[in-house]
C-alpha positions in Angstrom: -13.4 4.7 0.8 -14.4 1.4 -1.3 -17.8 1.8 -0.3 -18.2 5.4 -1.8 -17.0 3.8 -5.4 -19.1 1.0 -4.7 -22.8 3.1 -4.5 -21.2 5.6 -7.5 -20.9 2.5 -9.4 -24.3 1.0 -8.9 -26.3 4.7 -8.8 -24.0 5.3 -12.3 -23.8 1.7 -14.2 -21.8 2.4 -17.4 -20.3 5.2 -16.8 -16.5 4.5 -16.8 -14.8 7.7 -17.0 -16.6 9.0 -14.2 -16.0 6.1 -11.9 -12.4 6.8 -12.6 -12.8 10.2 -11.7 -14.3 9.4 -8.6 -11.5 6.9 -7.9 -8.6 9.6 -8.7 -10.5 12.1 -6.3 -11.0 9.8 -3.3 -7.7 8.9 -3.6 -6.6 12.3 -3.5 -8.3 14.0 -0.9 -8.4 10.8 1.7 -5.6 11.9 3.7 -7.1 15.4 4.1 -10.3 13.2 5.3 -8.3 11.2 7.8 -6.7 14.2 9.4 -10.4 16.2 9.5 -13.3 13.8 10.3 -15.8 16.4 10.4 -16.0 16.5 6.9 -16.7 12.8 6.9 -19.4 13.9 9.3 -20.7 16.0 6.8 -21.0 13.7 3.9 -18.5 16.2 1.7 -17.4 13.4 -0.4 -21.0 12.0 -0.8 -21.8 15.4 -1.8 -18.6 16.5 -4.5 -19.7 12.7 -6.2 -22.7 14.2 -7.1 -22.6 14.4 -11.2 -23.9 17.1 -12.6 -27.3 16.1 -15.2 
């Protein structure tokens, strides 16, 4: 999951707190990724890392 907080970091340069959100959320829903790798297949995290404009 380094590589999603990798492309949030350079798509979002400078914006801290939301990198940490990102973090605490990947963190959090991992294991629920692990056990159901269709929603890797489905880019849900891509997708919920999306920041609203």
């Amino acid at each position: 999951m380094v590589e999603i907080l990798d492309v949030i970091k350079a798509r979002d340069p400078g914006e801290f707190e939301f990198h940490q959100a990102v973090q605490e959320v990947v963190e959090s829903v991992t294991p629920v990724l692990d056990r159901n790798p269709h929603y890797r297949r489905a880019a849900v995290l891509e997708r919920i890392t999306e920041p609203e404009r």
